[in-house]
N, C-alpha and C positions, 0 to 999 in steps of 0.2 A: 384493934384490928391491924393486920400487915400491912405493909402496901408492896405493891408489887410492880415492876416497870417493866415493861414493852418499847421495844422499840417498831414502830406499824409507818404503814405509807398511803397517804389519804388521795383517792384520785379527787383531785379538784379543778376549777377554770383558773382561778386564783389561790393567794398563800393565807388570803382574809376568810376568803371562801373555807377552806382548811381548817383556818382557826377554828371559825364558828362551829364548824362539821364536829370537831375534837372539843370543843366547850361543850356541846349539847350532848354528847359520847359520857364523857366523864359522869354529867348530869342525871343521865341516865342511870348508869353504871352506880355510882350514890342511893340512888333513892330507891330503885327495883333491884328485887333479889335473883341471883343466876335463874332460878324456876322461871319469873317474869321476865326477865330478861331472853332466856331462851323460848320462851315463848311466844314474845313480841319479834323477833327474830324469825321465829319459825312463819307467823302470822304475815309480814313484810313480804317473804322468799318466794310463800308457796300459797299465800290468797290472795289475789288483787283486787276482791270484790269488797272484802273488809278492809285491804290496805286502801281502797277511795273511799271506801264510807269514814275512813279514822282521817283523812286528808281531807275532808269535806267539812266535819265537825270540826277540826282545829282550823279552818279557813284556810289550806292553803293547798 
């Protein structure tokens, strides 16, 4: 597969903060396909009933 580079700007409170943010991105990005990916996206943006229920099962 290609890889492809961006260059993007993370709003963060810190540059740790940042990292983590872009670790978990990338993580993402790996394992879910654009369809999941644009989906969990969508889901995030525009429900916040299910983005607390998925915030609630992951404990945080």
């Amino acid at each position: 597969m290609k890889k492809f580079h961006y260059d993007i700007s993370i709003e963060a409170k810190t540059e740790s903060e940042a990292d983590a943010k872009m670790t978990a991105l990338t993580t993402l990005a790996q394992k879910l396909s654009p369809i999941e990916l644009t989906k969990l996206a969508h889901i995030v943006k525009n429900d916040p009933v299910k983005t607390a229920l998925a915030k609630k099962y992951l404990g945080v």
